[in-house]
Every structure is written in C-alpha cells, then in structure tokens.
C-alpha positions as CSV (number, residue, x, y, z in Angstrom):
1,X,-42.8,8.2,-12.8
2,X,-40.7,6.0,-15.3
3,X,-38.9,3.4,-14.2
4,X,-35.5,3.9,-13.4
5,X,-33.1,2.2,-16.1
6,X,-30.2,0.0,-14.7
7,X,-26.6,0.4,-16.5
8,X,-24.8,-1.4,-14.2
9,X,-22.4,-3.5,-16.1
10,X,-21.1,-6.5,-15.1
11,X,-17.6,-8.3,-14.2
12,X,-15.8,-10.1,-16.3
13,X,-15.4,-13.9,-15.0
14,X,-13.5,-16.7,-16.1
15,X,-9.9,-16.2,-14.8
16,X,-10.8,-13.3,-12.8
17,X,-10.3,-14.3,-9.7
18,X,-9.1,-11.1,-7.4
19,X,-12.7,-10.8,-5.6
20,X,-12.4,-14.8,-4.4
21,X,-9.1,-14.3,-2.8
22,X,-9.6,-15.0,1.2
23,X,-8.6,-12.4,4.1
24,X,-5.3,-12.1,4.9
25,X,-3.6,-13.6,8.3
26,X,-3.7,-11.3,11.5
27,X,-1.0,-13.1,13.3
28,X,0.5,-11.9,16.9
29,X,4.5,-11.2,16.1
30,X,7.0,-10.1,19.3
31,X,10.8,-10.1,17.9
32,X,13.8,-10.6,20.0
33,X,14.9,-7.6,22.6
34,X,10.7,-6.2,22.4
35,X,8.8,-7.2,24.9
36,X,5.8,-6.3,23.0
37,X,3.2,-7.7,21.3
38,X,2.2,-6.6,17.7
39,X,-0.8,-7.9,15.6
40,X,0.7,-8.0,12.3
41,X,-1.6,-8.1,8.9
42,X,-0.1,-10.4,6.2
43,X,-0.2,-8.4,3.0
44,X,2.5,-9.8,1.4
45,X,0.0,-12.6,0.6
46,X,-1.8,-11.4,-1.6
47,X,-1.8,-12.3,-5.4
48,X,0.5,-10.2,-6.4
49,X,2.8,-9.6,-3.3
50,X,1.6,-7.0,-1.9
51,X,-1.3,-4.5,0.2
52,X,-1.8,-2.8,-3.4
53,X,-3.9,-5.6,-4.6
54,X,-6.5,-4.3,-2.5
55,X,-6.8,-0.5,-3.7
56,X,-5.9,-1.7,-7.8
57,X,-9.3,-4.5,-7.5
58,X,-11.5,-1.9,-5.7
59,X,-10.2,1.2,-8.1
60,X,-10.5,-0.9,-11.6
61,X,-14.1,-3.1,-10.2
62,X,-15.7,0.5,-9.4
63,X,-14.6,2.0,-12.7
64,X,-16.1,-1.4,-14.7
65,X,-19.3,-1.2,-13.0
66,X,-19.8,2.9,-13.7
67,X,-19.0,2.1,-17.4
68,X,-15.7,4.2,-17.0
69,X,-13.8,0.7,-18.5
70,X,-14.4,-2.4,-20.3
71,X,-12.7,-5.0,-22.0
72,X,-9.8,-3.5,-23.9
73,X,-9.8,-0.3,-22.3
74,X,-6.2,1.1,-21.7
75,X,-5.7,1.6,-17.5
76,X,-2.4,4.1,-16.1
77,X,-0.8,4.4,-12.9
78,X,2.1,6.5,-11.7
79,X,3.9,4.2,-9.1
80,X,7.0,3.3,-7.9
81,X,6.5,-0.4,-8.3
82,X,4.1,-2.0,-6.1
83,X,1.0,-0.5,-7.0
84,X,1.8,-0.9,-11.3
85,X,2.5,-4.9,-10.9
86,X,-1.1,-4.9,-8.6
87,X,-2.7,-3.0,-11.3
88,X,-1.0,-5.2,-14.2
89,X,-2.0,-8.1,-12.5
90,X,-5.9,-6.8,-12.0
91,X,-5.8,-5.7,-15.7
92,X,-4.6,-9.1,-17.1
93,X,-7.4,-10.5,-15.6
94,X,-9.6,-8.4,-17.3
95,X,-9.4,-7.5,-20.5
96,X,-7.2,-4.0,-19.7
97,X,-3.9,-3.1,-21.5
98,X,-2.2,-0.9,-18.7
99,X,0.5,1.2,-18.5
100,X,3.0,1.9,-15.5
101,X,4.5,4.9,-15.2
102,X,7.7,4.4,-12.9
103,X,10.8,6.4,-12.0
104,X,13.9,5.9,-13.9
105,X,15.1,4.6,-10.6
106,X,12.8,1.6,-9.7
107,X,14.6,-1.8,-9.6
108,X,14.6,-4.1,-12.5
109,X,12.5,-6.6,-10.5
110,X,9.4,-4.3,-10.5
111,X,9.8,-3.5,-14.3
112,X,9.9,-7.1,-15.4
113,X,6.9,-8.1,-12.8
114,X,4.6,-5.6,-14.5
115,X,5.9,-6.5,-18.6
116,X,5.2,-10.3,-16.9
117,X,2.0,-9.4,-16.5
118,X,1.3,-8.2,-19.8
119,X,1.9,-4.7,-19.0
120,X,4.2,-1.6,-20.2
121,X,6.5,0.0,-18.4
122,X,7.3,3.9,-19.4
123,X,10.3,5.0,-17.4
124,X,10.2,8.7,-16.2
125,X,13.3,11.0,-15.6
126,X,13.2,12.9,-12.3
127,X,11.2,12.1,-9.0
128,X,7.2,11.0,-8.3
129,X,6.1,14.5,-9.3
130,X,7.8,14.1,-12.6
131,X,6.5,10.5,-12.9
132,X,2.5,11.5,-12.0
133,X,2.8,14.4,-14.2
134,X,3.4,12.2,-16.8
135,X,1.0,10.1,-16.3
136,X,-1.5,12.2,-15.9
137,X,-0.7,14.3,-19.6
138,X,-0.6,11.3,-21.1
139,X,-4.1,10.0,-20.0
140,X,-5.8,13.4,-20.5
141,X,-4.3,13.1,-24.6
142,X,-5.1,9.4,-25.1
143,X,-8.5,9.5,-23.1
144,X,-6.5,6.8,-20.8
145,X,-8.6,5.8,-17.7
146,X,-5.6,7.0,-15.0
147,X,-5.6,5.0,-11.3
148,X,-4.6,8.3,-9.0
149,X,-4.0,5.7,-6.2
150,X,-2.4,9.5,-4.2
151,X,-5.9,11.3,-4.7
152,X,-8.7,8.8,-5.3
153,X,-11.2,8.2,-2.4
154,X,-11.4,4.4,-3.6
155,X,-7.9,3.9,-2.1
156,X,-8.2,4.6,1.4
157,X,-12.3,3.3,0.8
158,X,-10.6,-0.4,0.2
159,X,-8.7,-1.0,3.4
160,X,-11.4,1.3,5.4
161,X,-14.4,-1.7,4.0
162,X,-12.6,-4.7,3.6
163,X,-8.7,-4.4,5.1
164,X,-10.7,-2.8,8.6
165,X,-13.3,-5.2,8.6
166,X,-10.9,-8.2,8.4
167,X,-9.0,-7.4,11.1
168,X,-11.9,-6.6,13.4
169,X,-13.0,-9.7,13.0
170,X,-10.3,-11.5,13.6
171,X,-8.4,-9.3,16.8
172,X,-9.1,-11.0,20.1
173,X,-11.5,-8.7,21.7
174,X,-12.9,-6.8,18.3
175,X,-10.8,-4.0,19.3
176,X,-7.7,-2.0,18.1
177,X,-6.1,1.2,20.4
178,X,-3.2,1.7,17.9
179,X,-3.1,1.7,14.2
180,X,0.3,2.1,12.4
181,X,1.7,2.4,9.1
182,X,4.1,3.9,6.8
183,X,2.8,6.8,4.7
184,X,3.2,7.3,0.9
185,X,-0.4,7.3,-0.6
186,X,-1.7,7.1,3.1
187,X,-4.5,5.0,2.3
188,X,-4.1,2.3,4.6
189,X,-3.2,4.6,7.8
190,X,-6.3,6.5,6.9
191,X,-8.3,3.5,5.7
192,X,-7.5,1.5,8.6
193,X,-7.9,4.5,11.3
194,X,-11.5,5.1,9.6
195,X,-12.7,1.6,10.3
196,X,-11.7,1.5,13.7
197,X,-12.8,4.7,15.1
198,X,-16.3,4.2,12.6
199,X,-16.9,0.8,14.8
200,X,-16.6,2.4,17.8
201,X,-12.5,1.7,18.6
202,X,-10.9,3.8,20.5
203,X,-8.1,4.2,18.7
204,X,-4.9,6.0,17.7
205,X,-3.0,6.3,14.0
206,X,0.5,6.2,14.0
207,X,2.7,7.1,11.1
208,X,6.1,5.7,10.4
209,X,8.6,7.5,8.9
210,X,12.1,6.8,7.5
211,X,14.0,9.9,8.8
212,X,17.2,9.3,6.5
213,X,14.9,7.9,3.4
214,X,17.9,6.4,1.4
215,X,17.5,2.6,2.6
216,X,13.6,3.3,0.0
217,X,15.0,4.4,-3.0
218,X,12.0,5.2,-5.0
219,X,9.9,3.2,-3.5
220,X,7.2,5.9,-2.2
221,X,4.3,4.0,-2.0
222,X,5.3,2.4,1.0
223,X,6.8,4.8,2.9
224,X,7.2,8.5,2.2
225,X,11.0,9.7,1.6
226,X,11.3,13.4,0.4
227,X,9.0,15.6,3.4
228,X,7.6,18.3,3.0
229,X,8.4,21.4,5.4
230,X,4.9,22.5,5.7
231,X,3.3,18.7,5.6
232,X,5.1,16.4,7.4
233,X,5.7,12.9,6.0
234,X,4.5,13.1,2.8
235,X,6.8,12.7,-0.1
236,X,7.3,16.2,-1.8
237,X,3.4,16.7,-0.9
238,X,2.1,14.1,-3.4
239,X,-0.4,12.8,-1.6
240,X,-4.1,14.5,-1.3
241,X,-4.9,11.4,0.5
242,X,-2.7,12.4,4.0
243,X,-2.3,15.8,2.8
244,X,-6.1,16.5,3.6
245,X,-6.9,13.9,6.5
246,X,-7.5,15.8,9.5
247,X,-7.2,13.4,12.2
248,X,-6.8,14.5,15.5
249,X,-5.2,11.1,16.9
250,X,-2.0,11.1,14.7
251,X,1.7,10.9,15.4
252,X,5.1,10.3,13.6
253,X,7.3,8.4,14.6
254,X,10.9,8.8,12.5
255,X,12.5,5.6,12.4
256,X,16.3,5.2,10.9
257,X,17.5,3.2,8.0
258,X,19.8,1.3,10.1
259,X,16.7,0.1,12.3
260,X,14.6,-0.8,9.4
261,X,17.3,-2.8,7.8
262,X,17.9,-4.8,11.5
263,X,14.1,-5.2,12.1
264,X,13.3,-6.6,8.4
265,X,16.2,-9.2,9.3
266,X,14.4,-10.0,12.3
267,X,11.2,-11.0,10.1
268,X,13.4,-13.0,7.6
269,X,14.8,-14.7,10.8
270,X,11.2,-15.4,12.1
271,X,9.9,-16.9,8.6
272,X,8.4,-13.6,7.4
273,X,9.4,-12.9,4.0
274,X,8.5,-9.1,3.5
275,X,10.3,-6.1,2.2
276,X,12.2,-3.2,4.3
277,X,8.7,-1.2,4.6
278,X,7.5,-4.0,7.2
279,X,10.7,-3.3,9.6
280,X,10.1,0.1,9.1
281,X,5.9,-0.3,10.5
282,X,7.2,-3.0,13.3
283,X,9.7,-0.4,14.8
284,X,7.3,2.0,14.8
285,X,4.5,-0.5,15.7
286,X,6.8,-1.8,18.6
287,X,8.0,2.0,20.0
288,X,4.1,2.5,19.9
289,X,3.2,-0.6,22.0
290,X,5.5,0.5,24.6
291,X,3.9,3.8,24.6
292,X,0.7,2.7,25.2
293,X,1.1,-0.4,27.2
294,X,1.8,-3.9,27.5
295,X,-2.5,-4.5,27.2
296,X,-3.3,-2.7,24.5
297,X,-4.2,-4.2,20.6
298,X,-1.2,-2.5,18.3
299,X,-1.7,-3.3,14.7
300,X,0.3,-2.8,11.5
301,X,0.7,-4.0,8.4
302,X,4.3,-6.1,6.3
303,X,3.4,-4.4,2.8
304,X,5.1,-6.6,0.6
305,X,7.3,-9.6,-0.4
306,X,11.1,-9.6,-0.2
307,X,11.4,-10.9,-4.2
308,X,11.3,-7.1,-5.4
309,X,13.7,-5.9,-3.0
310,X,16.7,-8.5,-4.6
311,X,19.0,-5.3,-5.4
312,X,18.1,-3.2,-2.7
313,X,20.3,-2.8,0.0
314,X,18.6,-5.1,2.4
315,X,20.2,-7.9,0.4
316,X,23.7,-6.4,1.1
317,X,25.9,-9.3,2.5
318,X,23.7,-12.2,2.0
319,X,24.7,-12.2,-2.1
320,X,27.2,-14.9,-3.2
C-alpha cells in the first residue's frame, strides 16, 4: 500500500493573529424591573466587534488548509455588515483581497469598516436575496472563493466547537437549560443548541424575533426581519442553516422594536456597549428565564458593538 501523501497546507503567520485571540467573557447580567438572571456571552469583544469573527476564522482557516485559498486569493461574502468587516478583517491578515457584497441600505459605518480593512465594498439594489445572488454570479464568473455564511456547515460548526465549549466551561455547574438568540444565518442558535444537548444538557433553543423588523434595517445577520409564511423567522427564507434544522426543542419569541430599543439602553446604562440585536436576545433571554424558572442556566449572546449602529435609530436623542 503506498503511503498516503499529505497536502495539508499551512497558515500563514506573522500578523495573523485570529486563532490566539482568548474566549470571550460569560458574565451573569439581571437589568432593572427582571428579576432574572441571564448569562450573557461577550461577543462584542472580539477583534473585529462582533460574534462573526468566529464563523469568518473557521470558514477562511478550513478553506486554506483544503488548498481552496492561498495568499492572494480573492474571498466574497454577501452580508449586511457584520459578517464583511469580520471577513475583511480575517482576509487582511492573510494575504486575501475580499469583496463585500452589502445592500444599498447598510450604514456608512459598516462600508468604511470593511474598505479600512483593505476590503471592497459592492453595493447591491434590492433586499438580501438580491445581494446573495450577486454574490454568488459573480464568484461562479471570476472563480471567487464565496463565504455562504447562510448555507455553509462551517458556520454553525464554529460556535457548536469552540463558542459551546467556552461557555460550558465557564457556566457554574457545566450546564445550560436555555439557549437563546436572534436568527438571521442561525448559526449560533443552532451551533450553540448542538453543543449543549451533544454534552449531555438538557436544554432548550429559543429564537428571538423582531415582530415589527424596522428598528434592523438591513441588518439580517443578526436578527431576521422579512419572515417567511411557511418558515417562520427566517428573513425571506435565506437561510438553509434554520431553514433545515429540525429541532424539536425550539420556540419564538417575537419581541417589539420599542422593547429592543429600551433593553439596549439598559446595557449602555450597565457599561455594555453592544448594538440593538443584544436587547433584542436579553428580552427574549429574560421572558425565557421566567418561563423556565428562577434556577435554571439561560444563556444568550450581545452580537456586536454599538460603533456601527451611530445612524441607526438607537442613537435617536442622544445626538448633539
């Protein structure tokens, strides 16, 4: 039998540093008026502000080592922001000229985060179906390696082998009963939910949804807008990811703008600076807790940072 040849090929290094970063905080949060308890994962620390860090290292490392990419090799995304400056970011570091694909809409934060980075930025008329359509075209003429963060297994593999296993390790107990998140790819509601039922948790996934949608403008990763009338919570049924998860411990939980906005003010009051998707996950998280009891582990997760949100609405009456 011949030896079996290893192509492997190996990271870049020097100023790659995405794979040294430590775990994010777990840290217990109750706000005013809840008499609750939620363990609440810091994402917002991560390098480039966000929870997309995780799923734009695993995607763009897994692609390197199968020989898919290497230095100089063009990277695309379709995204509404968060998941483009995590991908530029990731790219910089290594060699990659990427592309973002982003709705006409997206605020002029995001765009110059990503062109900071090195990146382009290729605004697309129309919604996320007209924005991942053109990404896709364009990486199928150009021979473009293209992300997928709403159908690729490596998204919801990140937070289900490294975003689960840090939490487990830090929760008192080891234990989780309630998972919740907001839903645009799904990844981390389906990530997170895999780990802890796979190490033995009894636990439950709840999804948080914005019932009116306008307070996200096009911001669908975190939090799905547009829903579907035959798959709930999914933004114009983009995503494979929660389209195709069968779980049989999931609920929704609609959430208004008007809470969101209050409950992100109530984590800016408490030192936490995060973006409208985290009060949307802590109402949820906290309507969840109540549901399942004062003694139970609820976690969830603040998404992002409050610097990309400077236009939105959340900002209204606090501008000079």
């Amino acid at each position: 039998m011949k030896p079996r040849v290893q192509n492997n090929l190996p990271l870049p290094e020097g100023s790659r540093y995405l794979h040294q970063i430590a775990s994010t905080p777990l840290v217990p949060v109750t706000l005013e008026d809840a008499n609750v308890k939620i363990w609440c994962k810091l994402e917002f620390l991560n390098p480039s502000g966000s929870t997309k860090d995780r799923i734009a290292r695993h995607i763009i490392e897994k692609a390197w080592r199968a020989g898919k990419i290497t230095r100089g090799s063009t990277v695309v995304e379709a995204s509404s922001g968060s998941t483009s400056i995590a991908f530029a970011l990731a790219c910089s570091q290594m060699g990659l000229r990427f592309i973002a694909f982003i709705p006409e809409s997206a605020t002029s934060e995001r765009e110059l985060i990503i062109r900071a980075y090195g990146g382009i930025v290729k605004r697309v008329p129309g919604n996320m179906t007209e924005v991942l359509r053109a990404a896709k075209e364009a990486s199928e003429v150009e021979g473009w390696f293209l992300g997928q963060q709403f159908s690729n297994e490596d998204n919801t593999e990140a937070h289900r082998l490294f975003t689960g296993s840090e939490i487990l390790s830090r929760i008192p107990g080891g234990c989780v009963d309630g998972i919740v998140s907001g839903v645009g790819t799904g990844g981390t509601l389906r990530g997170l939910y895999e780990a802890f039922s796979s190490a033995g948790c009894d636990v439950s996934a709840h999804a948080a949804i914005p019932c009116e949608g306008k307070l996200f403008g096009a911001n669908v990763e975190c939090c799905s807008l547009r829903f579907s009338s035959n798959v709930p919570g999914v933004a114009n049924g983009i995503s494979d990811i929660y389209a195709q998860w069968n779980c049989p411990h999931l609920t929704e939980w609609e959430i208004s703008d008007d809470e969101c906005l209050e409950l992100t003010r109530q984590l800016w009051a408490k030192g936490f600076p995060v973006g409208p998707s985290s009060g949307l996950n802590m109402a949820a998280a906290i309507r969840v807790a109540e549901t399942l009891g004062k003694n139970c582990a609820v976690v969830t997760v603040f998404p992002d940072r409050m610097e990309r949100y400077f236009s939105h609405t959340v900002f209204d009456g606090l501008r000079p």
